[in-house]
C-alpha positions in Angstrom: 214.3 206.2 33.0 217.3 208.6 32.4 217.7 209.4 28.5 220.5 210.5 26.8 221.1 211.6 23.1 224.3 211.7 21.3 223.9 214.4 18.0 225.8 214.0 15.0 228.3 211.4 16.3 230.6 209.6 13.7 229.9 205.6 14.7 233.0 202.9 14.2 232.0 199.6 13.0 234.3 197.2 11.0 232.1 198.4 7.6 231.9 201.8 7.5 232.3 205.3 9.8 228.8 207.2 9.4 227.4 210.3 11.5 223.7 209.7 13.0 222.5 210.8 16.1 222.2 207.9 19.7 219.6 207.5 21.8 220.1 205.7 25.0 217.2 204.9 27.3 218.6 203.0 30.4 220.8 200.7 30.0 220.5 200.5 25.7 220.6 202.0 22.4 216.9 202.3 21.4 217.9 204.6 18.4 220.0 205.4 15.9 219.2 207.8 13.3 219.9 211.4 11.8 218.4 214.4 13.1 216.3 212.9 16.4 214.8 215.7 18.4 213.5 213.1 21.2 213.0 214.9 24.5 215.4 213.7 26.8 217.5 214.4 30.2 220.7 215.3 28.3 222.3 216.0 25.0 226.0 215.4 24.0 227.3 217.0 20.9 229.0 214.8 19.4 230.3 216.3 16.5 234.2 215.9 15.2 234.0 212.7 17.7 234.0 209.2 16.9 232.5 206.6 19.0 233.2 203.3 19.0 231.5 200.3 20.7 232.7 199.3 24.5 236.0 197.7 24.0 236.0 194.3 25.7 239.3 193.3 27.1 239.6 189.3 26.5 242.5 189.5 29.3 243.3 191.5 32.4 245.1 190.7 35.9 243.4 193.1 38.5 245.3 191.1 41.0 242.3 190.7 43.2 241.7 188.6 45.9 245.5 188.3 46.8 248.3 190.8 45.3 245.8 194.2 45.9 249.4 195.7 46.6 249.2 195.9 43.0 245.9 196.7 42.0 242.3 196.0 42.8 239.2 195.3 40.7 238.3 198.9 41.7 241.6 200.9 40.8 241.8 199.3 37.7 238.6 199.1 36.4 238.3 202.7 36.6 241.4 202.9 34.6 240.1 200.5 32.1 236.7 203.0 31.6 238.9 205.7 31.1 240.8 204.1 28.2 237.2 203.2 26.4 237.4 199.2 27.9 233.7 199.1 29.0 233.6 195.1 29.5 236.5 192.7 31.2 237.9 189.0 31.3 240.0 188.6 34.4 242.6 186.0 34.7 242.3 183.3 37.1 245.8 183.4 38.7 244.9 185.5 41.7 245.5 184.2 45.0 243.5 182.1 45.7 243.2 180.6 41.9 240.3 180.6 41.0 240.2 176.6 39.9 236.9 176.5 42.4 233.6 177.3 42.4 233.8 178.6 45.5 236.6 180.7 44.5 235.1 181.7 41.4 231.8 183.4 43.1 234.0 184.7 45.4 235.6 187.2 42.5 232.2 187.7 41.0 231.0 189.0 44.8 233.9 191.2 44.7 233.4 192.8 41.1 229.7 193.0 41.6 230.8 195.4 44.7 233.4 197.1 43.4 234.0 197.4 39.6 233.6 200.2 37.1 233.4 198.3 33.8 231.3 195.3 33.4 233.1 192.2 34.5 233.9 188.2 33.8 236.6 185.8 34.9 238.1 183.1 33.3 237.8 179.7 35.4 241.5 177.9 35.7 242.6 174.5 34.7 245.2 172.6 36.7 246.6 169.4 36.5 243.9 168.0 38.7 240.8 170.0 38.9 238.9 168.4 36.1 236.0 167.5 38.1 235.9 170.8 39.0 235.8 172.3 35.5 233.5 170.1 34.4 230.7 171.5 37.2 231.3 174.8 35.6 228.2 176.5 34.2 229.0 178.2 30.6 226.9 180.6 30.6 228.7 182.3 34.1 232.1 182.0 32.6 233.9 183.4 29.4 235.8 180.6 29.5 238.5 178.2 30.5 242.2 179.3 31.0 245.4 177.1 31.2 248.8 178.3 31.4 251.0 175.8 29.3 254.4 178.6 30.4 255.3 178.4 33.9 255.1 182.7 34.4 252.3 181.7 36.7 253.6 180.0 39.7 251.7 176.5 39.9 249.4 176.8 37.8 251.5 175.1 35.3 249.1 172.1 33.2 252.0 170.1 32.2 250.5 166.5 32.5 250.0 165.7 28.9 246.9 163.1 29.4 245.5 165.9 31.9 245.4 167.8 28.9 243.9 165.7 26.3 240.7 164.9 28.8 240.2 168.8 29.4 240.5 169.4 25.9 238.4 166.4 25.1 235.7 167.0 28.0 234.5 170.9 27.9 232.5 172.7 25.2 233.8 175.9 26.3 236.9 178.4 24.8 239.7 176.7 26.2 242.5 180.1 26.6 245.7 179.4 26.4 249.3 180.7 27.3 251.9 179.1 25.1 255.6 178.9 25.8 257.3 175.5 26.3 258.5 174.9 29.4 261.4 172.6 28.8 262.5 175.1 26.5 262.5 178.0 28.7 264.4 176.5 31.8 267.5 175.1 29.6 267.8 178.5 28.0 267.5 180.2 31.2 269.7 177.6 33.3 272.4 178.6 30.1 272.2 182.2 31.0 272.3 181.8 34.9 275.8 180.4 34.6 277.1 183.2 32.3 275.4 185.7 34.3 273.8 184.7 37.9 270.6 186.3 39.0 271.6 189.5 37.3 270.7 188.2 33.4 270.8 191.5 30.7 267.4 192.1 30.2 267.6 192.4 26.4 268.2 188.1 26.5 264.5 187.5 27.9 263.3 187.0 24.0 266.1 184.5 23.8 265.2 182.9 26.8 261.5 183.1 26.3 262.2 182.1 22.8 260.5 181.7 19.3 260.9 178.5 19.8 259.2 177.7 23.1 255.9 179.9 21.8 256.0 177.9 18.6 256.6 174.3 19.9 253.8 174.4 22.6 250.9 177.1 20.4 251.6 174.4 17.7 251.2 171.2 19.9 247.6 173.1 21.6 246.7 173.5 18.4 247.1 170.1 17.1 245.3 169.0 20.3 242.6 171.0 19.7 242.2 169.3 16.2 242.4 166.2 17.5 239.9 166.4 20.5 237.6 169.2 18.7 238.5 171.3 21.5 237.6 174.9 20.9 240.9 176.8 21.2 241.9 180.3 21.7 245.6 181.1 21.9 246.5 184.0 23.7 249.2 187.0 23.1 250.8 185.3 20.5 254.7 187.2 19.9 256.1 185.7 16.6 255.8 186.0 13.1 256.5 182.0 13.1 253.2 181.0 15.1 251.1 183.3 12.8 251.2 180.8 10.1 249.8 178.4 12.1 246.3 180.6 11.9 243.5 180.0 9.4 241.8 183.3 7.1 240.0 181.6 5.1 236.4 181.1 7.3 234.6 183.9 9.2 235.4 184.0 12.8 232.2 182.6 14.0 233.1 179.0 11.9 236.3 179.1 13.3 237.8 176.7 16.2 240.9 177.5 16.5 241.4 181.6 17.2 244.3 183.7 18.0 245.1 187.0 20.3 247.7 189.9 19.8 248.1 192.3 22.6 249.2 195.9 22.6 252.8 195.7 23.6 253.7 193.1 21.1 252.4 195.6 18.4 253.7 198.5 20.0 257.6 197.7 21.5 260.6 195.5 19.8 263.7 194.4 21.4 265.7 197.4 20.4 263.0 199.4 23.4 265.0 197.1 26.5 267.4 199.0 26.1 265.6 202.3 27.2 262.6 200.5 29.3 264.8 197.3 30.8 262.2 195.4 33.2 259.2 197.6 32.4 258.7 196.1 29.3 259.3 192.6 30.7 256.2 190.2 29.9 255.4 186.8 29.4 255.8 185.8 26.0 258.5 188.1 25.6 258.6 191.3 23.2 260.7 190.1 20.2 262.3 191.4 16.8 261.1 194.3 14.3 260.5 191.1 11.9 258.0 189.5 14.4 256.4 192.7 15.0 255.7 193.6 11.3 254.5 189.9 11.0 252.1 190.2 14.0 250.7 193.1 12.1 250.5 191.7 8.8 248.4 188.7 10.5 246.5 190.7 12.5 245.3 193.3 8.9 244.9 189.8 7.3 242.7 187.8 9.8 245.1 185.2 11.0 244.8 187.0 14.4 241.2 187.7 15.5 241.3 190.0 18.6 243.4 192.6 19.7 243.5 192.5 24.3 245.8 193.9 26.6 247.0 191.6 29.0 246.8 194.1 31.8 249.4 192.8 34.2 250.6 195.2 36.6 253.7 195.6 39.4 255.0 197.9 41.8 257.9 199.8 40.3 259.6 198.1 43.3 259.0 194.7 41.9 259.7 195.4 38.3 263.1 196.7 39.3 264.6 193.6 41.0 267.6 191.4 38.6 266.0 190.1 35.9 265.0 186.4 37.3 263.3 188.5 40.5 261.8 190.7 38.1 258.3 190.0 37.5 256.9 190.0 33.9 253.9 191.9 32.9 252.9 195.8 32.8 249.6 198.1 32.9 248.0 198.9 30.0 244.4 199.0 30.0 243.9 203.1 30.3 246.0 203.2 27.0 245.2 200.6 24.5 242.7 202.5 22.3 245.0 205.8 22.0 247.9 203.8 21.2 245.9 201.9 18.4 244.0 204.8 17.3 248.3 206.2 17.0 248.7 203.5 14.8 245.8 204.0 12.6 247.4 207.7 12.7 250.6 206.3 11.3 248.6 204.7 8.9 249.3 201.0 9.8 245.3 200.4 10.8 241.9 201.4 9.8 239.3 203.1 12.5 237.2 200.1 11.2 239.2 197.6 11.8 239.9 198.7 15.6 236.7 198.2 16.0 236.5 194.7 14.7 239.4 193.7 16.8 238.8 195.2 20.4 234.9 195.4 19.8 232.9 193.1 17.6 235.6 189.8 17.5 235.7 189.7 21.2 232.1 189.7 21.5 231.8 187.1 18.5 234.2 184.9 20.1 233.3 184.6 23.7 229.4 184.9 22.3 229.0 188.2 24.7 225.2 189.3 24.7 224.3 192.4 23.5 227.6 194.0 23.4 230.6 194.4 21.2 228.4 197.1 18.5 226.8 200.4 18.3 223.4 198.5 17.6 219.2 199.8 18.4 218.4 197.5 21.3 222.1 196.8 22.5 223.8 197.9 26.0 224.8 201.4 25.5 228.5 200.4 26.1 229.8 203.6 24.2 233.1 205.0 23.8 233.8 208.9 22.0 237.0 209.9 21.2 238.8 213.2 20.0 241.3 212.5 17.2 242.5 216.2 17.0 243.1 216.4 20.7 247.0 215.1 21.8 248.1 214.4 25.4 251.5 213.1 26.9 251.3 210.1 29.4 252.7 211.3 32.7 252.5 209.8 36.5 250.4 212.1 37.2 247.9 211.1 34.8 248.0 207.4 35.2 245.2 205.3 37.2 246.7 202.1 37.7 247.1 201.5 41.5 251.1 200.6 41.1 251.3 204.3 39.7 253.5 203.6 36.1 253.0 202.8 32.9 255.1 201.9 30.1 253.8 204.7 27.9 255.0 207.5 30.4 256.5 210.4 28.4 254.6 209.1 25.0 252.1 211.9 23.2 248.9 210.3 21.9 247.3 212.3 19.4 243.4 211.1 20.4 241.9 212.0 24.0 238.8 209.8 25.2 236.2 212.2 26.1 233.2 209.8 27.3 232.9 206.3 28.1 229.8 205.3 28.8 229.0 201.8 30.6 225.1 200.1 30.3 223.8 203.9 29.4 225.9 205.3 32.5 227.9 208.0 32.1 230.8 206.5 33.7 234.4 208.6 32.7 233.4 212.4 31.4 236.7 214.3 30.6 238.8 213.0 32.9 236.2 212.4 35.4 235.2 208.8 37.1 231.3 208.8 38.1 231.1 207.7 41.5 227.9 205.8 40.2 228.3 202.6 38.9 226.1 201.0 36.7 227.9 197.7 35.7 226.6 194.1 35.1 228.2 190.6 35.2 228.7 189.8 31.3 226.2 187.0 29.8 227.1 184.9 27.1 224.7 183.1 24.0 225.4 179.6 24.6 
């Protein structure tokens, strides 16, 4: 059994930062400790690095089976491991959805073939697959996704009393993407008069409005509280659907729990002007004001995970008009550095990275033996440089559709090692062709 020991690394948790030494054995941590002088296969000196647990990415699109002219489990699972995510969620609209069990094990066949970072998928809800969900086994699933916005083609769940029963009928973490509907096609039909196809992209947030995330996170979330249902609201984009969060219980008593991704933290409305369509997604990037009060709920523990939302497109795609213009963008090779920037600008603490892209995911999806730097945990390890700087170029990226929003920004951290179930899977810009990944499992 290979062995592996990290000397004098500086470990991230949400309580403290403390330097100790890592032993990995396998697939785990079996120690952690100052000074060990265990024999082993190879030492990594650590020192001047922090490590942080494997980040687990709540959300991704990896676009397989279906749209792999955009990406594939493989292409961007490697670029996840490079950016520290060690452990994935992957959406279910693919094509085929996966709303099936069939379908389901047919992305879990795929991942087990082919991915780099461990893997899971959310199952999909439709207006008429509940007997399907309810066939669904817990502990093989993260959870349940619906799409209450139409950005998804037909996987719209729209019928109100569909809703209520699937709410009503499934202990699982029902995910959810909320923008009203109604909403969004009378601002839009507005717009299309004024302007045809050929819309300015700086009026997607007034399209995709405040309003439509607020009236439809707010009506899930009075759902939930009336069924029971146990609710996680995805990529919320306003300062106005914060307040509809609870701080005042730990996570793990909670039932109603809330997501901010990286772009919504990162880019305002005054950045369409430079990045048009590449910064297109769905819920919108909105003002400064919504930005600062996504951060303030986010320090505060009103939002309880940080994801990504990896959604890529072929520059091709992303440079049609702006209602042919698909929304979403890569981001999973870049979310660490650009939070660790932020901790740099002093808007976040290393510890509290590591509570919202490590230990909250893991708490709120109940992932076994991950999420922590822990003795007798998967050694799901990520080290990082904070005096080392590089500039996001082309020729740097991973993702298979070749861009990234971040192109020409410096990051003043480098990833050095990511390590995934004791495997030493990205080593200074370096994928391992060895893959040592596992299909996440889940306490329930």
């Amino acid at each position: 059994m290979h062995k592996t020991l990290l000397k004098n690394a500086q470990i991230v948790s949400e309580s403290e930062i403390r330097t100790a030494d890592i032993l990995i054995e396998g697939e785990r941590i079996v120690k952690i400790d100052t000074n060990l002088t265990d024999i082993v296969d190879e030492v990594i000196d650590a020192t001047g690095k922090h490590v942080f647990p494997g980040i687990i990415d709540d959300q991704v699109h990896f676009r397989e089976p279906g749209l792999t002219h955009k990406a594939t489990i493989a292409t961007e699972s490697k670029a996840a491991i490079a950016g520290g995510i060690t452990s994935f969620v992957e959406m279910p609209n693919t094509n085929p959805q996966t709303t099936t069990l069939e379908k389901l094990q047919e992305k879990l066949n795929i991942a087990k073939e082919t991915s780099f970072a461990n893997y899971s998928f959310m199952f999909g809800g439709t207006n008429d697959n509940l007997d399907e969900i309810l066939k669904v086994d817990p502990t093989q699933v993260a959870g349940l996704k619906l799409f209450l916005g139409s950005s998804t083609g037909n996987m719209l769940v729209d019928n109100e009393a569909v809703l209520e029963k699937i709410f009503s009928n499934t202990d699982m973490v029902i995910s959810v993407h909320c923008e009203d509907e109604a909403t969004i096609r009378e601002n839009l039909a507005k717009y299309k008069e004024q302007y045809g196809d050929d819309i300015p992209i700086e009026l997607h947030p007034i399209i995709r409005s405040e309003e439509a995330c607020y009236l439809s996170s707010s009506r899930a979330i009075a759902l939930a509280k009336k069924t029971g249902a146990r609710l996680h609201v995805f990529h919320l984009s306003t300062g106005k659907e914060t307040h509809l969060f609870d701080n005042s219980i730990p996570l793990e008593e909670k039932k109603i729990t809330s997501e901010v991704c990286i772009h919504h933290l990162w880019f305002t409305d005054a950045d369409y002007k430079e990045k048009g369509t590449h910064i297109k997604w769905n819920p919108a990037v909105k003002t400064a004001n919504d930005r600062a009060e996504l951060w303030k709920a986010l320090l505060d523990d009103r939002i309880d995970v940080i994801a990504t939302d990896h959604a890529p497109h072929t520059l091709e795609e992303k440079s049609n008009v702006y209602t042919s213009a698909p929304s979403g963008g890569p981001l999973v090779q870049h979310a660490l550095n650009a939070m660790i920037q932020a901790h740099k600008q002093g808007k976040i603490s290393l510890e509290k990275i590591a509570q919202k892209m490590c230990h909250n995911p893991a708490r709120l999806f109940q992932v076994k033996d991950r999420g922590f730097v822990k003795e007798g945990y998967y050694a799901d390890l990520v080290l990082v440089d904070l005096e080392k700087s590089y500039q996001v170029t082309k020729d740097n990226v991973l993702y298979k559709c070749g861009w990234s929003p971040f192109e020409g920004t410096t990051f003043d951290s480098v990833i050095t090692h990511t390590f995934v179930n004791g495997n030493l899977a990205y080593s200074n810009g370096k994928i391992s062709e060895k893959r040592q990944v596992k299909q996440l499992e889940f306490n329930r």
